[in-house]
Z-matrix of the N, CA and C atoms (Angstrom, degrees):
N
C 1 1.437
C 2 1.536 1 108.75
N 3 1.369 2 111.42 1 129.43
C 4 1.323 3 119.69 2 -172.31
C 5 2.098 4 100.37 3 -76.08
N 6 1.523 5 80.73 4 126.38
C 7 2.132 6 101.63 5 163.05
C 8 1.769 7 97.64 6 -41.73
N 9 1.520 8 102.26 7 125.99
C 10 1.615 9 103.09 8 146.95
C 11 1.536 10 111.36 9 -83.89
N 12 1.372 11 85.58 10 152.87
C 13 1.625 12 98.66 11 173.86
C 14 1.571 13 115.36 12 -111.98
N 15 1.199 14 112.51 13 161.59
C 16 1.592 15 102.30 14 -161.77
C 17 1.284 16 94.74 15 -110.52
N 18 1.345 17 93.28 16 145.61
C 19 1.447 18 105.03 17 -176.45
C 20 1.552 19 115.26 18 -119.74
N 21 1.679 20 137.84 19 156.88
C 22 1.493 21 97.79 20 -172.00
C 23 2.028 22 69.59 21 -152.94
N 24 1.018 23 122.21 22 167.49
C 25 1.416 24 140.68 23 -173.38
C 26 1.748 25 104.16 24 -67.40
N 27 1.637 26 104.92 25 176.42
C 28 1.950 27 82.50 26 174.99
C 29 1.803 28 99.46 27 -103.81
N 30 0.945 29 77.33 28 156.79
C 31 1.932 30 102.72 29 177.93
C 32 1.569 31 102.60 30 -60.95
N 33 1.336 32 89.48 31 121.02
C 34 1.840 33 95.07 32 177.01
C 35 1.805 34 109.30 33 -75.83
N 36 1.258 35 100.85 34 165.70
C 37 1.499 36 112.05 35 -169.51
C 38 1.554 37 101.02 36 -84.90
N 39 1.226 38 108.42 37 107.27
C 40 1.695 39 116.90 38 177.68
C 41 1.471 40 110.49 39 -69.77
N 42 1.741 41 114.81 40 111.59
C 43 1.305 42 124.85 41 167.79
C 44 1.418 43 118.15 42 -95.64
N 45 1.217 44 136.95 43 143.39
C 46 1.072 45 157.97 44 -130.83
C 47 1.696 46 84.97 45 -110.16
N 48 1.646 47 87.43 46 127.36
C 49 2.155 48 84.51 47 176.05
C 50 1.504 49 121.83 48 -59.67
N 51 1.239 50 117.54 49 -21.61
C 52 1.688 51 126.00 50 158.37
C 53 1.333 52 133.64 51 -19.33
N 54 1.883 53 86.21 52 -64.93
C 55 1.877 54 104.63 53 -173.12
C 56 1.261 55 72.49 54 -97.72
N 57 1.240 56 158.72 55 -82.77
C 58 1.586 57 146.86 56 -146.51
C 59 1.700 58 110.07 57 -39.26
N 60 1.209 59 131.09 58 -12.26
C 61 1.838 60 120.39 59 -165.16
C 62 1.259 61 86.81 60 -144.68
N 63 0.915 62 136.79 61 -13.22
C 64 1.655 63 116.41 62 179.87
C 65 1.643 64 128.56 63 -133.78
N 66 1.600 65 133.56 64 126.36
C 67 1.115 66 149.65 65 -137.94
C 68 1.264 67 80.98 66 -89.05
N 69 1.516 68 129.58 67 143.04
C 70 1.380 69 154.71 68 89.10
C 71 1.689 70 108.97 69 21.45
N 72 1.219 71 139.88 70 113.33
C 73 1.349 72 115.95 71 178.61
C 74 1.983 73 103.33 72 -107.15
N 75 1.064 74 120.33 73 123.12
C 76 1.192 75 129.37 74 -175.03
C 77 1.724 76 115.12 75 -42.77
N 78 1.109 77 124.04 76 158.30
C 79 1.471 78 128.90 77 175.43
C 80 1.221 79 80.22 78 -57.10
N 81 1.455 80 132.00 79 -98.91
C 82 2.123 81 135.11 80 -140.27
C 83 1.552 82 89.50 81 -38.98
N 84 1.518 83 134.42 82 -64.56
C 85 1.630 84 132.70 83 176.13
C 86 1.580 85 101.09 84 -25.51
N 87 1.184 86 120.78 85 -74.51
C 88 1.551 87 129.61 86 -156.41
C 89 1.571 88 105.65 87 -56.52
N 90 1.141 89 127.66 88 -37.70
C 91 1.566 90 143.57 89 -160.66
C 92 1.330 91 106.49 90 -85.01
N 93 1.493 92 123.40 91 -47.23
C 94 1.592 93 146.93 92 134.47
C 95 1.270 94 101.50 93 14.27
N 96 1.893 95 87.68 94 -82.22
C 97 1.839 96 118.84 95 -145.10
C 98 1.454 97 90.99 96 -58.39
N 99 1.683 98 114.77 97 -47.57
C 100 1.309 99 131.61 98 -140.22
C 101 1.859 100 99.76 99 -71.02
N 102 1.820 101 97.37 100 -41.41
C 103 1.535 102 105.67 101 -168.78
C 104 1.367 103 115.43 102 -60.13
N 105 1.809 104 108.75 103 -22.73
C 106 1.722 105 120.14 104 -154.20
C 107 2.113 106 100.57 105 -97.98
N 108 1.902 107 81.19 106 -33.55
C 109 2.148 108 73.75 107 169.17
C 110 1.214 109 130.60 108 -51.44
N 111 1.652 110 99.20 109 -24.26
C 112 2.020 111 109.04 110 -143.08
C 113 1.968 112 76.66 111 -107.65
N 114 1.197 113 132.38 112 -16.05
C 115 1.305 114 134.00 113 -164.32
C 116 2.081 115 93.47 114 -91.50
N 117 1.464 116 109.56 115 127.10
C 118 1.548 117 110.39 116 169.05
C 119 1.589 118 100.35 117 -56.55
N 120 1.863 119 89.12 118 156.83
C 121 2.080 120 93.16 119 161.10
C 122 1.377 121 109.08 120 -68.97
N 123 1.018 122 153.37 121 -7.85
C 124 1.354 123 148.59 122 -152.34
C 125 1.300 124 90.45 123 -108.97
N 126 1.535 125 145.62 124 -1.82
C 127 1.278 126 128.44 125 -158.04
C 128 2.053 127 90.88 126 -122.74
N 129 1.506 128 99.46 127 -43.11
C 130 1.533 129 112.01 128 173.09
C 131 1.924 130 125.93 129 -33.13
N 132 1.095 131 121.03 130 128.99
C 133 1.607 132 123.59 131 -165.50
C 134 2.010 133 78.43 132 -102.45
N 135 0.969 134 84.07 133 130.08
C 136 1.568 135 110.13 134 -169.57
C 137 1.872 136 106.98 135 -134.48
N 138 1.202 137 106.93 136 15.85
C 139 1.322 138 122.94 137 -173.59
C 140 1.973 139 114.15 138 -81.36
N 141 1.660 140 97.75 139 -24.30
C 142 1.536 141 90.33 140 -165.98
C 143 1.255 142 100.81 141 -125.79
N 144 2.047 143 116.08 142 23.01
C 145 1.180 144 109.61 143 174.10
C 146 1.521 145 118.98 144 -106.39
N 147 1.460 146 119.93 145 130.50
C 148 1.495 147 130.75 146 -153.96
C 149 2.151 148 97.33 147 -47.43
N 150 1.153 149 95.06 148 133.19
C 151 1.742 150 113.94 149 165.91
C 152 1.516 151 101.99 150 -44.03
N 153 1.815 152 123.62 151 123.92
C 154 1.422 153 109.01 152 174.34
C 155 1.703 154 105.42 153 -65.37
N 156 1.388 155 110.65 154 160.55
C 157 1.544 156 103.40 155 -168.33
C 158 1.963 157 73.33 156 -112.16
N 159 1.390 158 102.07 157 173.30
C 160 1.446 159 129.84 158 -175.25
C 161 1.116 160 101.27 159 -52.78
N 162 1.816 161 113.64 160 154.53
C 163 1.244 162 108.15 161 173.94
C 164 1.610 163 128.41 162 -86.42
N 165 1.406 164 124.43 163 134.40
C 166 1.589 165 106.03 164 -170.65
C 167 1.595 166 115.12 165 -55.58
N 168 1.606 167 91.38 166 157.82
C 169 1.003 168 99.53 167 168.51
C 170 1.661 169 117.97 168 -76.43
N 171 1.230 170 108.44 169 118.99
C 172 1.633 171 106.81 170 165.13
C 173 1.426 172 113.54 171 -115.22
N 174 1.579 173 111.82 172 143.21
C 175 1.476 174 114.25 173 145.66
C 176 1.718 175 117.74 174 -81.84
N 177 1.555 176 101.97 175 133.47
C 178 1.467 177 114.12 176 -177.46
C 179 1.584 178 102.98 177 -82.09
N 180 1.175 179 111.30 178 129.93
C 181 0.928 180 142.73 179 155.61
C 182 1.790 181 108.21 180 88.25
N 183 1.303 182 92.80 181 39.47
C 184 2.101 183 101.37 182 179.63
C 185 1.859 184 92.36 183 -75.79
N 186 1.413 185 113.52 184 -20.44
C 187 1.558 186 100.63 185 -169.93
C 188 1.227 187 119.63 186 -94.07
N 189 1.235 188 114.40 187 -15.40
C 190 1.900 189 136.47 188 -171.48
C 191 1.496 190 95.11 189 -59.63
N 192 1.287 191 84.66 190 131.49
C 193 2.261 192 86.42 191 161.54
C 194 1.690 193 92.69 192 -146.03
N 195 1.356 194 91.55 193 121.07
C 196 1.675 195 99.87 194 -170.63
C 197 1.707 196 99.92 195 -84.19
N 198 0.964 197 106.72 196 147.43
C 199 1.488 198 112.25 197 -172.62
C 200 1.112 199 122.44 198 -63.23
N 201 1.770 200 156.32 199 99.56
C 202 1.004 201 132.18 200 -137.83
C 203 1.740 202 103.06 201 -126.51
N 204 1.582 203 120.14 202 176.00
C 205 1.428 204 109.57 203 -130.43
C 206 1.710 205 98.33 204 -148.90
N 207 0.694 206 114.45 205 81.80
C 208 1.707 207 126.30 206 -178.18
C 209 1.164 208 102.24 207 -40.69
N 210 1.696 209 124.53 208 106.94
C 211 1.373 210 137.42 209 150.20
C 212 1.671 211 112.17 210 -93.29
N 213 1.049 212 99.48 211 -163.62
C 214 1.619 213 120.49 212 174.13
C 215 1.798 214 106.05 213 -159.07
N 216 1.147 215 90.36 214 125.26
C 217 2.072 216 104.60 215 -157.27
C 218 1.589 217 124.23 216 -127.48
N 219 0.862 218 114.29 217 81.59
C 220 1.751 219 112.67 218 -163.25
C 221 2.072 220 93.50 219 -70.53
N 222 1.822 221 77.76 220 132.85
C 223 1.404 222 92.98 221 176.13
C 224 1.492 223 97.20 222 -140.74
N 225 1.294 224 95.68 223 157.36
C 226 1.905 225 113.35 224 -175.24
C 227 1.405 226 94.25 225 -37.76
N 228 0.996 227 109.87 226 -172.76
C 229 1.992 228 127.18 227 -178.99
C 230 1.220 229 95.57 228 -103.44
N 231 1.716 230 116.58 229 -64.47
C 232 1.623 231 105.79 230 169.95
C 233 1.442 232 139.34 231 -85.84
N 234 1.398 233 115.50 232 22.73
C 235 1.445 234 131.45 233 140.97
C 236 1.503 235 118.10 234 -65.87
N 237 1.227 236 80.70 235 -55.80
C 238 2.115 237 94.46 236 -176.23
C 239 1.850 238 99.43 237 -49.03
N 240 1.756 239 116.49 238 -60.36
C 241 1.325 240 115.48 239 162.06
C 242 1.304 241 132.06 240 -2.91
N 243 1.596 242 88.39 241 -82.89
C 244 1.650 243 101.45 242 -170.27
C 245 0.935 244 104.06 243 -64.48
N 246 1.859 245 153.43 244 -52.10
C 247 1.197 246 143.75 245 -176.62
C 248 1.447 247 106.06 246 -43.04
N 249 1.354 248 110.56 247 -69.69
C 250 1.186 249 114.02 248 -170.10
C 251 1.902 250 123.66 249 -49.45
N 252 1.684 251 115.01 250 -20.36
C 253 1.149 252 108.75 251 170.30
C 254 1.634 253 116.99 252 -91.64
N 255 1.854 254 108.25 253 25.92
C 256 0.999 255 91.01 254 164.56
C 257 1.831 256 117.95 255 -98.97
N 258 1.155 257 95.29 256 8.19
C 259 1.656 258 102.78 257 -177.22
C 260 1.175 259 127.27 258 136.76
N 261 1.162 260 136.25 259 -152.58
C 262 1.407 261 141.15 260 -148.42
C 263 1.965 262 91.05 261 -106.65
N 264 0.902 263 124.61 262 -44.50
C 265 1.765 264 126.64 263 167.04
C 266 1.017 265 114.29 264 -59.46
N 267 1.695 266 128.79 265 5.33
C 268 1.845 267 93.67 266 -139.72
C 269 1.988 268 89.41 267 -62.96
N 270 1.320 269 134.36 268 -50.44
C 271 1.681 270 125.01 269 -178.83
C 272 1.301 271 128.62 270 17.29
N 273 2.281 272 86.94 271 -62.37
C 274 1.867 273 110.06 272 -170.12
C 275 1.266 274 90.15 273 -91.12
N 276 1.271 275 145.33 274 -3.53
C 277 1.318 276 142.27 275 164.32
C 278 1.365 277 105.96 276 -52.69
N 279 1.861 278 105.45 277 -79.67
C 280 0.733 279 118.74 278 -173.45
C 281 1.860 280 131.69 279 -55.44
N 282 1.349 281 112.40 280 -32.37
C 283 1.514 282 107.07 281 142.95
C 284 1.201 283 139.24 282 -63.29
N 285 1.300 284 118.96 283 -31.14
C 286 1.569 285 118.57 284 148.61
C 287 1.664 286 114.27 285 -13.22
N 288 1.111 287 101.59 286 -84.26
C 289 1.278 288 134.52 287 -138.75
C 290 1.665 289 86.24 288 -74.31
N 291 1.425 290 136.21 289 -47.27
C 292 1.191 291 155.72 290 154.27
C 293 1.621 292 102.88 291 -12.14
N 294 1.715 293 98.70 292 -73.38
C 295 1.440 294 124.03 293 177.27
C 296 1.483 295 103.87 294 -49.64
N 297 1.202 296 115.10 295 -68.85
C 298 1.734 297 107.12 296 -173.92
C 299 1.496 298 125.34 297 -52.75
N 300 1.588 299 118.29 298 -32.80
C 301 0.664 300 118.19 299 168.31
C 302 1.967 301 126.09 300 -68.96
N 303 1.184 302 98.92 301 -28.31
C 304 1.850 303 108.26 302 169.15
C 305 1.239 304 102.46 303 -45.48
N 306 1.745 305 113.34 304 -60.92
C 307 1.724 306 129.11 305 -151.55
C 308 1.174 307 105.49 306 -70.22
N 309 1.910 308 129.65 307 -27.31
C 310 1.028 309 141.96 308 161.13
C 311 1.267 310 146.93 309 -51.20
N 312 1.656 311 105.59 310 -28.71
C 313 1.277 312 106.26 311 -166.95
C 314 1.842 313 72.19 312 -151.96
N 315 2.241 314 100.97 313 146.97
C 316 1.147 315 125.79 314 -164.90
C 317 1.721 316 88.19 315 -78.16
N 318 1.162 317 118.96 316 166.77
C 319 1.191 318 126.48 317 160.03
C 320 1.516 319 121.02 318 -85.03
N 321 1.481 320 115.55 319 122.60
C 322 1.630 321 109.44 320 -177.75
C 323 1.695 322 118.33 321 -93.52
């Protein structure tokens, strides 16, 4: 019985996220930009550009993920317990609480 040979589709042409997300801006665009730099604000019609709306609300630091660092940590038996009957996290619990306590007290 004859070997198959593998066969696989052709490799698409990898574009660079650069030229992939961002437009070309035309000569009349460029000449525009160029006419409105060299032009004062006091001269600019600012009449048909949308009102800034408020700034969102963000929480600081919902995006942060601090880099975290594999120890090995002996804790009481019934420390380990109680964390653990708080659920399936207790870990990020238990750094929590780690953390608050840092922010809490100065370092001696």
């Amino acid at each position: 019985m004859a070997k198959k040979r593998a066969v696989s589709s052709r490799r698409e042409k990898r574009v660079p996220g650069s030229a992939a997300f961002t437009n070309s801006m035309t000569k009349r665009e460029l000449a525009e930009l160029k006419k409105l730099a060299r032009m004062p604000d006091s001269k600019i019609d600012f009449l048909d550009a949308p009102e800034a709306a408020s700034p969102p609300t963000t929480l600081v630091g919902q995006f942060y993920r601090p880099v975290k660092q594999l120890i090995s940590l002996r804790v009481d038996a019934d420390v380990l317990a109680w964390f653990r009957g708080r659920g399936t996290k207790y870990q990020t619990y238990m750094n929590q609480v780690l953390r608050r306590e840092m922010q809490t007290r100065p370092r001696s």
